[in-house]
N, C-alpha and C positions, 0 to 999 in steps of 0.2 A: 504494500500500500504506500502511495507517494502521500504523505501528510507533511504537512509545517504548522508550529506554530511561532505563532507572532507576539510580543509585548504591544500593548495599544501606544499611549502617551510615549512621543517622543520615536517611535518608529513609525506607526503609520498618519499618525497628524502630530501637528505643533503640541510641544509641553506646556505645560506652565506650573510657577511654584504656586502659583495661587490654586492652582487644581483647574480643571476642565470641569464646570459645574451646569452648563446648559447643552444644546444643542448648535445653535449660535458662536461658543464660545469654539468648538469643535474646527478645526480647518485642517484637511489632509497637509502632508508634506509634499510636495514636487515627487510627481515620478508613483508615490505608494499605491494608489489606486491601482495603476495601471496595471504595477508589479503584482498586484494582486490576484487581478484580469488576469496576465499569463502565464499565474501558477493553475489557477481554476481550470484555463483553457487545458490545459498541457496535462490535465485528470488530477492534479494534488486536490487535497481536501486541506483548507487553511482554516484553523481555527484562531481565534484569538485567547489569550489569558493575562488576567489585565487587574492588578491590584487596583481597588476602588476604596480608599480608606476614607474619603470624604464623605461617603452615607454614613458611617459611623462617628466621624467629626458636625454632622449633621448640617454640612454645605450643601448637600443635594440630597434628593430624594429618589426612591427608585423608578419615579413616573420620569423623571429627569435623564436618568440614566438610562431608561429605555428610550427617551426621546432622541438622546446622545447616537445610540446602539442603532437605531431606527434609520438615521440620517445617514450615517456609517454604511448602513448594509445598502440604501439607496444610491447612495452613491458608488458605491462598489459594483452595482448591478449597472451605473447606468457606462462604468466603466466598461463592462462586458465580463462580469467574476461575481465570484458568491464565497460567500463565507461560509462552512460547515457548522461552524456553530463559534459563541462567545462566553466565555466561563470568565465572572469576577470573582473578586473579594470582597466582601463591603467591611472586614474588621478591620481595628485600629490598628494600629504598629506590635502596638504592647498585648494587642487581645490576647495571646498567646495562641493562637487557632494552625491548623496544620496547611491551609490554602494560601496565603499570604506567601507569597515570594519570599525572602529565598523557601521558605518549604516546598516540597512540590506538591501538595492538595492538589492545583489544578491540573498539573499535567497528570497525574497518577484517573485525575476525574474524567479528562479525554480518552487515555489510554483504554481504561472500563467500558467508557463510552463505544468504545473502536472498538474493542476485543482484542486488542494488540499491542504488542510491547514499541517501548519508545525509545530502544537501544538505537542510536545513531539516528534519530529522526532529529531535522533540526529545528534548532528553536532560537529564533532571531529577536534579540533586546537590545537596549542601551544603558542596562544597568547591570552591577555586579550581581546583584540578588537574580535575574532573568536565566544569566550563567550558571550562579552556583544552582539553583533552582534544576536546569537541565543536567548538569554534570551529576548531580544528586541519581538523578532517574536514568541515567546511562543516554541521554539526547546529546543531543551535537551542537552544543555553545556555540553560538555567531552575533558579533559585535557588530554593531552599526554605530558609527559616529553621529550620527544624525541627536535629537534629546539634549541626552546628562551620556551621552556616548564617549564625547572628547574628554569630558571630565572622568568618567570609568576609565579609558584609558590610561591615562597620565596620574590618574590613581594609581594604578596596578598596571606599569608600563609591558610585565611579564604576559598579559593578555595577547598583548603585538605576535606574541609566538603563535596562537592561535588562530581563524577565520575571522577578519576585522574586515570592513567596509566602509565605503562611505556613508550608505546608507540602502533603504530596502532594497530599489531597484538595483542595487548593482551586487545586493544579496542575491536576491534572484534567478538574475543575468546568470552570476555561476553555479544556482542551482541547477538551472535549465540546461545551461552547457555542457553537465555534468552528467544531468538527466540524458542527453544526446547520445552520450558516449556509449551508454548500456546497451 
């Protein structure tokens, strides 16, 4: 099965520290859409996993967050790609819960979900927790500078050894190229 999963914030639209708290507030990055489109096309199943700590800081609400999610999968569609599905968190930092990044709750939830193990499937972030999160579950760590990317980076420059990008679309680019080769 060709799957990927993606971090939301900072890989596939604009960050913010302030949180992405509307619909509105939501704008794709250059290029992630598209990249989206021709993983969908080319048969991967792309899910998203997407720490949501602001419903439990109580900046947004879950009608919010589906309207976020809603505009998200629209736009993806109108791109020409679909999302197999979106698994968040809505607990705090401190909640102690097992789906919060770095744990892997959500990838282990997709996995179930699949029937299938997530040994070497990749998982494209811009944070350390997205990394250690896959490394945990045997997935395939991929850095995108795009977010809090440059900053993970230049945190832990030892990353550089691993799959680093500039961002989604040129993740992609070598999934697909990669994909070609089989």
């Amino acid at each position: 099965m060709k799957l990927a999963i993606l971090d939301r914030d900072g890989v596939i639209n604009v960050d913010s520290d302030a949180f992405i708290k509307s619909a509105d507030e939501w704008i794709p990055l250059p290029g992630s859409l598209d990249a989206i489109a021709r993983l969908h096309r080319a048969g991967w199943r792309v899910f998203v996993a997407t720490n949501q700590s602001g419903l439990a800081r109580g900046l947004f609400d879950v009608e919010a967050l589906t309207a976020i999610h809603t505009k998200m999968n629209r736009m993806i569609a109108d791109a020409g790609g679909a999302l197999a599905g979106v698994i968040y968190c809505p607990h705090a930092p401190d909640g102690g819960c097992e789906c919060r990044k770095p744990a892997p709750g959500m990838y282990r939830e997709i996995a179930e979900r699949l029937g299938c193990s997530l040994t070497d499937i990749p998982v494209i972030g811009d944070s350390a927790r997205d990394l250690e999160a896959a490394t945990t579950v045997g997935a395939r760590p991929i850095l995108v500078l795009t977010g809090k990317g440059t900053e993970t980076l230049a945190a832990d420059p030892a990353l550089a050894r691993g799959e680093v990008y500039a961002d989604l679309e040129e993740a992609v680019e070598a999934l697909l190229e990669e994909d070609t080769r089989w």
